[in-house]
C-alpha positions as CSV (number, residue, x, y, z in Angstrom):
1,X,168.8,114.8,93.9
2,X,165.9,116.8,93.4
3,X,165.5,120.3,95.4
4,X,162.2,120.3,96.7
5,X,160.9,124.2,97.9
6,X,162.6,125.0,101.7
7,X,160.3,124.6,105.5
8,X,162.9,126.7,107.2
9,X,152.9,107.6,125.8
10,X,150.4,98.6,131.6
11,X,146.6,100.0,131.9
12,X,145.1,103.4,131.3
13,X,143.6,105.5,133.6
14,X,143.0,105.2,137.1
15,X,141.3,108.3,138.2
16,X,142.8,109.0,141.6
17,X,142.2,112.9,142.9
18,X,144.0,114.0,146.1
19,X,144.5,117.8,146.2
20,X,148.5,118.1,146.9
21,X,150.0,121.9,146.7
22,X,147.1,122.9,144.4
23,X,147.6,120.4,142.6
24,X,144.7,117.9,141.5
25,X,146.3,114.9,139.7
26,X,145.3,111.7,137.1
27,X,147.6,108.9,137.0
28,X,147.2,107.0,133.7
29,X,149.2,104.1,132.3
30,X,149.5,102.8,128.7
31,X,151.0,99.8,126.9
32,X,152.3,100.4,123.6
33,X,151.3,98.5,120.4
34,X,153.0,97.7,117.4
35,X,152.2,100.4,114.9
36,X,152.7,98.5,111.6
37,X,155.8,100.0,109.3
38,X,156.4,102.7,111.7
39,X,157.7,100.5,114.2
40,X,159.7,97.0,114.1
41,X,160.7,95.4,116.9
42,X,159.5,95.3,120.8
43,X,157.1,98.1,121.4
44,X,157.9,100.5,124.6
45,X,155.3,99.9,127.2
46,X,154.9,103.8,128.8
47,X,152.9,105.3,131.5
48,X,151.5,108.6,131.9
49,X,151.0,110.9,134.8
50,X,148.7,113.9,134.4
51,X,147.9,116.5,136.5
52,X,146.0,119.9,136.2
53,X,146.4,122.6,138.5
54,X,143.4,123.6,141.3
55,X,142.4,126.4,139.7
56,X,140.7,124.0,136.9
57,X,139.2,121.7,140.1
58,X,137.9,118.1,139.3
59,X,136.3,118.8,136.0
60,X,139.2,119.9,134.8
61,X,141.0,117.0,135.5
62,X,138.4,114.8,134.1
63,X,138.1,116.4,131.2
64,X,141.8,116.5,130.4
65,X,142.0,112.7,131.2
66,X,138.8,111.9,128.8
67,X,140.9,113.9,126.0
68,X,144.1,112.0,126.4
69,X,142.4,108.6,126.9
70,X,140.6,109.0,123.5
71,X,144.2,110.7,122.1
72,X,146.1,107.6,123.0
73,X,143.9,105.3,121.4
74,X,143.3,107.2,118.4
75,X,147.3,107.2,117.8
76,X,147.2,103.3,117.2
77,X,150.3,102.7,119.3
78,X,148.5,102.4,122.7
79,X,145.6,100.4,123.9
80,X,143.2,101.7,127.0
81,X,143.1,98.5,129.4
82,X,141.7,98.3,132.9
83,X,142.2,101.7,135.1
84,X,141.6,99.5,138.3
85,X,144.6,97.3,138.2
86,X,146.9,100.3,138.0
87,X,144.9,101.9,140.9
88,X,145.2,98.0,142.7
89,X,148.9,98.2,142.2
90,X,149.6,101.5,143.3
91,X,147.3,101.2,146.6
92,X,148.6,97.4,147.5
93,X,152.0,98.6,147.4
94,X,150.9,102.0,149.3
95,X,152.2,104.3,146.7
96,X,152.4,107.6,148.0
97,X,150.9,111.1,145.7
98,X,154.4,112.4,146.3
99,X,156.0,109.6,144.6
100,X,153.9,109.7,141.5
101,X,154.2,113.1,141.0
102,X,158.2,113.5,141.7
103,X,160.2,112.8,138.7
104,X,163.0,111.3,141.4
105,X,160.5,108.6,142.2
106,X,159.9,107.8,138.3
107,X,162.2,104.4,138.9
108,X,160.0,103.2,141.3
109,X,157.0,103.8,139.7
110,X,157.9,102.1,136.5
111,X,159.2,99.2,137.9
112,X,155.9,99.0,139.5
113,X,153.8,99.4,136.8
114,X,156.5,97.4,134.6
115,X,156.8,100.4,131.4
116,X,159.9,101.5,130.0
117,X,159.1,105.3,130.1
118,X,156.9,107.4,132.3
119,X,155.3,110.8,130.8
120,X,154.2,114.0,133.2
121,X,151.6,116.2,131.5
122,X,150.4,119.0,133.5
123,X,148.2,122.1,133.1
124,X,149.9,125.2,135.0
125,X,148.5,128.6,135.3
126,X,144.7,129.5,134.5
127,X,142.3,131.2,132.0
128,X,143.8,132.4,128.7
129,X,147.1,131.5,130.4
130,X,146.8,128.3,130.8
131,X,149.5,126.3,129.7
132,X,149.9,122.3,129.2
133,X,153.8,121.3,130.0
134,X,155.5,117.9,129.5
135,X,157.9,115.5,130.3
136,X,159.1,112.6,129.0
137,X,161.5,110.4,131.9
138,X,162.8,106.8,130.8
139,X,162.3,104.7,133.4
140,X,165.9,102.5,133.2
141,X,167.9,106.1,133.2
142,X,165.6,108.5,134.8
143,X,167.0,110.5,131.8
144,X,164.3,113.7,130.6
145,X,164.2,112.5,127.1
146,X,161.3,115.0,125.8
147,X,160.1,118.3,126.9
148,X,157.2,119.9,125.4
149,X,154.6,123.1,126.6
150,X,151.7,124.2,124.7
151,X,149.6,127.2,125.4
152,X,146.2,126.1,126.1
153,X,143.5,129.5,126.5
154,X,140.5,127.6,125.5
155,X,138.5,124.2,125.0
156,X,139.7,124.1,121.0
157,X,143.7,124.8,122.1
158,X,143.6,122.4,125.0
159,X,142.1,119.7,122.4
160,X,144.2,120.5,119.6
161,X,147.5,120.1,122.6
162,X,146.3,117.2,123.8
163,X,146.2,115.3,120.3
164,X,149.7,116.7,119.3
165,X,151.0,115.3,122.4
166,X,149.4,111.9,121.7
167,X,150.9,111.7,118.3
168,X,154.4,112.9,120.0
169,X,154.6,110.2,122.3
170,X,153.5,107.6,119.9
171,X,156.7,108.9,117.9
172,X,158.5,108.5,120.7
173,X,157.6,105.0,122.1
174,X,157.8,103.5,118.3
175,X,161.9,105.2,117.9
176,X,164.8,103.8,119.2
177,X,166.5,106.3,121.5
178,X,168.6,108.4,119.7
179,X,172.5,107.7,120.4
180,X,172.5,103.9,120.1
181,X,175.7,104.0,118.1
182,X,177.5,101.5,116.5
183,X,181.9,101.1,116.7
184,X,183.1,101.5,113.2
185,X,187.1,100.1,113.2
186,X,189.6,101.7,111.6
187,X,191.2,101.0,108.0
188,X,192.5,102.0,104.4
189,X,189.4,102.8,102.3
190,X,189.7,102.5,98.8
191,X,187.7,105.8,98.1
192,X,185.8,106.2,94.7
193,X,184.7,103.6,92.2
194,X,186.1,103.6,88.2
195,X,181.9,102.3,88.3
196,X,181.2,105.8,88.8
197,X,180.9,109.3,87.9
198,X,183.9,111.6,87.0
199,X,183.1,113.1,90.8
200,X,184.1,109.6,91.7
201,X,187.1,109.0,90.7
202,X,189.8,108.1,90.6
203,X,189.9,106.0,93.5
204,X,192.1,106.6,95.8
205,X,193.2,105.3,99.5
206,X,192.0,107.2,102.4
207,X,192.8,106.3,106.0
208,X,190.6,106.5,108.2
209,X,190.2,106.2,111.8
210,X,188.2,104.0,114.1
211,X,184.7,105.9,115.1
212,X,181.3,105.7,116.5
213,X,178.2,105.8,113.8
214,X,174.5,106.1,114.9
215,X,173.0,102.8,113.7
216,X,169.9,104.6,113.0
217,X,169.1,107.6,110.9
218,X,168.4,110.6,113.1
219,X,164.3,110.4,113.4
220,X,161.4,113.5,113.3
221,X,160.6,112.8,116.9
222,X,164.3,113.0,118.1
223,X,164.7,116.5,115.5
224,X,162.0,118.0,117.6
225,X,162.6,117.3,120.6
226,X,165.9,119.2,120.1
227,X,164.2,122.4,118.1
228,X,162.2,122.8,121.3
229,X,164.8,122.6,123.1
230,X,166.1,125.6,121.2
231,X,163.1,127.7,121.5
232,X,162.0,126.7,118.0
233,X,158.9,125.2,116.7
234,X,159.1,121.3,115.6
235,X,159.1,120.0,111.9
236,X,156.3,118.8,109.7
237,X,154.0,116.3,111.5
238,X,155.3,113.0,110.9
239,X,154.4,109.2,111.6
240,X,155.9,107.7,114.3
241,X,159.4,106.6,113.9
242,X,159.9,108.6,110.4
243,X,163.6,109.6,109.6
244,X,164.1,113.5,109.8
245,X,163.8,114.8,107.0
246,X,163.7,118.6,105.3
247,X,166.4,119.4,107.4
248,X,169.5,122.1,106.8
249,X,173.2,121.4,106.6
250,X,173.3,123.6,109.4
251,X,170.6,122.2,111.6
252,X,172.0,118.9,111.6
253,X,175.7,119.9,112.5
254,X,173.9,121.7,115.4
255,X,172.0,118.6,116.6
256,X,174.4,116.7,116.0
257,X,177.2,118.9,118.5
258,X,174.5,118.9,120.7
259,X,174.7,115.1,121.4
260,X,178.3,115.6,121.9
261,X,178.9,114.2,118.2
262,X,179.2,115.4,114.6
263,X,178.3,114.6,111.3
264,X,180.7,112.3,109.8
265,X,183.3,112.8,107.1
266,X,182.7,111.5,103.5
267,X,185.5,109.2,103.8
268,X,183.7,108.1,107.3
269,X,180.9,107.1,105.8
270,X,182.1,105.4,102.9
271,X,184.0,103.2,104.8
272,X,181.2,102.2,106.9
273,X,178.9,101.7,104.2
274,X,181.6,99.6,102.1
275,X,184.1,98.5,104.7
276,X,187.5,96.8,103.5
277,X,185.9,94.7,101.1
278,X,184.7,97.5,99.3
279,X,181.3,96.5,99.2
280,X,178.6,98.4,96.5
281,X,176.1,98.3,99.0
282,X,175.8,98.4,102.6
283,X,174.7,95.3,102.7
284,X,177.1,93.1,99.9
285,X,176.5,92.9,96.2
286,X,173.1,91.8,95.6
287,X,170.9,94.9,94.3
288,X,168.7,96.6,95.9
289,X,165.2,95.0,97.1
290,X,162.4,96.1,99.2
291,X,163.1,94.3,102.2
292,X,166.9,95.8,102.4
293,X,166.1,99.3,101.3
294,X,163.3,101.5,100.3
295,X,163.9,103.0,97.3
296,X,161.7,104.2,93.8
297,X,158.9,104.9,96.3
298,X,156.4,107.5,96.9
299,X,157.6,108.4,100.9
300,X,160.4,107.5,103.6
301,X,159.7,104.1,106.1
302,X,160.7,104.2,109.8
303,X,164.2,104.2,110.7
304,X,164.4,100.4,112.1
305,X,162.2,99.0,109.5
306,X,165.6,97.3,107.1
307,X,167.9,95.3,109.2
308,X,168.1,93.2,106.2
309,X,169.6,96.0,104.9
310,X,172.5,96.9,108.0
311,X,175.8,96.4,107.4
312,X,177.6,93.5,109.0
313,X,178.5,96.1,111.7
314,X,174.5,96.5,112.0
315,X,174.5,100.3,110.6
316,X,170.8,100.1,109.3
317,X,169.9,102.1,106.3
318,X,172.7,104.0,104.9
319,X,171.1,103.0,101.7
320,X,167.8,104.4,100.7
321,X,165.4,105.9,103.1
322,X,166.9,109.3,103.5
323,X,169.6,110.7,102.0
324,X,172.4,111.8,104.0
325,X,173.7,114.9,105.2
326,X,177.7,114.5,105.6
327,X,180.2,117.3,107.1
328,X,182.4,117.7,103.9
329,X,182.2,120.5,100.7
330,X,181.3,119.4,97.8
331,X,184.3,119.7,95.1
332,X,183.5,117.2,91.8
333,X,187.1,117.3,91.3
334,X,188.6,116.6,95.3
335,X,189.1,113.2,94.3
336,X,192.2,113.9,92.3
337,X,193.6,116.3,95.7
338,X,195.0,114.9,99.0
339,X,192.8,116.3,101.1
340,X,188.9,117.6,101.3
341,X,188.1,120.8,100.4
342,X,188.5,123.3,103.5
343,X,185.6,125.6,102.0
344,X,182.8,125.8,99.1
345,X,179.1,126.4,98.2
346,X,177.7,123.3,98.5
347,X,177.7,120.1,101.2
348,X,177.8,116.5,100.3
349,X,175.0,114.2,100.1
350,X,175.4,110.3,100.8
351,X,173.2,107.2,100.2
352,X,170.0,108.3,97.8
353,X,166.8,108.5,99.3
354,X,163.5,106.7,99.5
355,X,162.8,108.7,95.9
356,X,166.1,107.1,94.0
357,X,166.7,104.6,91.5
358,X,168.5,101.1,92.7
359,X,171.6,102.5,90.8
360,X,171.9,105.8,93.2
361,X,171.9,103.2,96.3
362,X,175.8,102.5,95.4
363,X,177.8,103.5,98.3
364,X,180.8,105.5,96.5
365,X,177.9,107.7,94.9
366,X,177.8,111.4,95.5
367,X,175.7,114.0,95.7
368,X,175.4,117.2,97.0
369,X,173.0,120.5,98.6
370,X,173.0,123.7,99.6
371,X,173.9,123.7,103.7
372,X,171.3,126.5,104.3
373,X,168.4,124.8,102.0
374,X,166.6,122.0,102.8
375,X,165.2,119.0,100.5
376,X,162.0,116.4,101.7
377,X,164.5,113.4,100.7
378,X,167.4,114.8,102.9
379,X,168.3,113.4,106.4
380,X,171.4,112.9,108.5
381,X,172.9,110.9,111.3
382,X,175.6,111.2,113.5
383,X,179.0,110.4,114.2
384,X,181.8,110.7,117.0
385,X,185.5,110.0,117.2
386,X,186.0,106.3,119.1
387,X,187.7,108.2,122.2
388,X,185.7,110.6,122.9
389,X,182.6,110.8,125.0
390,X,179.6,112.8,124.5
């Protein structure tokens, strides 16, 4: 594989302002729409609750709302319907302020306004220290699943916040949740392919026990909400629903252990991509095609965009897209040993990208990378052991 050079959000918009511990607040509601290749599938219907503090009064407010409003429907993936029937809803079931601004109370709000996820953006502080914080809560798990805060000093930064977080939550309502992972039973792989390479062979059986494989790749919008998590600044901006991509060895262990998983073994991933049948593709033994992989192209596709690809297990996209990121060294010769190399150089590199040939799409093909470097047609996804839980 090529080395390429190293980058180390129902209705929107009731206005309702009550002053509640300095706090001036604008509920707003929108439904998702399907945003073409970046999304397959049901779209995530999502509400949004924004609040400013008092120090910015009214205006503030207003002018925050405005900003997102036009955000939202800039991104594509929302549509701006009527603010009064979210403002009906709330006051004919006597909604109280506390309730839409407590997390806790996130259930019964969404259930209310019938979305899948509700998001908090508020402005805290004032002047040049103004800052704009978010939160991200699904609504069927009252889970946090994205936290975000943006300095916002002036007009231009609080502008500039508010688009990046329109674009974020458009990521995030057109990605599957990360951690939807897929049982992978045990067996005897037959390892290797006399098809292939001299770093392919011989083949050779490799047990290999049952375990739990994300059926999707790991996507930008999940990557970043993890690096700010860590203090760090996001990735490249990316469509919604993008695979990860331009991402270290290293990175991706660490995201991955931070789930409570890991990257999976070679022999892993193999046998998930092949199974006992000892497939040549994910998918059987017809080549490659557009609608089963994306391949010879000029960029990646969202992550959920192949089924037609998925293995019978439903793995999507171990084939094309992104290359994958996989927890053995590299060794061109650790097929003729009896075990993986302990240490090395070099990682391996499963599946060929969205920039491969058809032929590189086999799925006993290696290749390999630096752990520390990072290449625009590398991803990853993760893996845990069938017992354990994250």
């Amino acid at each position: 594989m090529a080395e390429a050079p190293a980058d180390t959000m129902a209705p929107v918009g009731w206005r309702h302002r009550a002053l509640l511990r300095g706090l001036a607040w604008v509920a707003l509601a929108a439904a998702a729409l399907p945003l073409g290749e970046a999304q397959a599938g049901a779209p995530r219907a999502a509400a949004v609750i924004a609040a400013v503090d008092s120090a910015s009064g009214a205006r503030g407010a207003g002018d925050v709302a405005a900003r997102l409003e036009e955000e939202l429907t800039a991104t594509g993936g929302f549509v701006v319907v009527e603010r009064a029937r979210v403002r009906d809803l709330l006051e004919e079931a006597g909604f109280q302020q506390t309730g839409v601004t407590a997390t806790a109370g996130s259930a019964q709000l969404g259930q209310l306004l019938n979305v899948d996820v509700l998001v908090y953006v508020q402005t805290q502080g004032a002047g040049r220290g103004r800052q704009l914080v978010v939160r991200m809560v699904e609504v069927a798990t009252g889970r946090v699943v994205g936290a975000a805060s943006e300095p916002i000093p002036d007009a231009a930064r609080a502008a500039a916040a508010v688009r990046d977080i329109a674009r974020r939550l458009a990521g995030a309502a057109a990605t599957p949740a990360p951690g939807d992972m897929v049982p992978i039973a045990g067996g005897t792989l037959a390892m290797g392919s006399d098809s292939a390479g001299p770093e392919a062979q011989p083949v050779h059986a490799v047990e290999v026990g049952a375990f739990l494989l994300d059926r999707f790749e790991v996507s930008q919008s999940a990557l970043d909400q993890w690096l700010r998590s860590e203090g760090r600044p996001p990735g490249r901006a990316a469509e919604a629903g993008l695979p990860a991509l331009g991402v270290s060895w290293e990175d991706a262990a660490a995201y991955c252990a931070a789930r409570g998983s890991r990257l999976p073994s070679e022999a892993e991933w193999e046998w998930a991509a092949r199974g006992a049948a000892g497939r040549t593709y994910p998918w059987g033994e017809a080549p490659p095609t557009a609608n089963r992989a994306r391949f010879a192209s000029p960029g990646p596709v969202a992550i959920d965009t192949r089924p037609a690809g998925a293995t019978p297990e439903g793995v999507q996209q171990l084939a094309g897209n992104a290359a994958e990121w996989v927890g053995d060294w590299w060794d061109p010769t650790a097929y003729s040993g009896t075990e993986p190399p302990s240490d090395g150089d070099l990682r391996v590199v499963r599946g060929g990208s969205w920039a491969d040939a058809g032929a590189d799409l086999r799925s006993f093909v290696r290749g390999y990378h630096h752990p520390l470097r990072v290449d625009r047609q590398i991803g990853f996804r993760c893996a845990r052991d069938a017992a354990t839980q994250p």
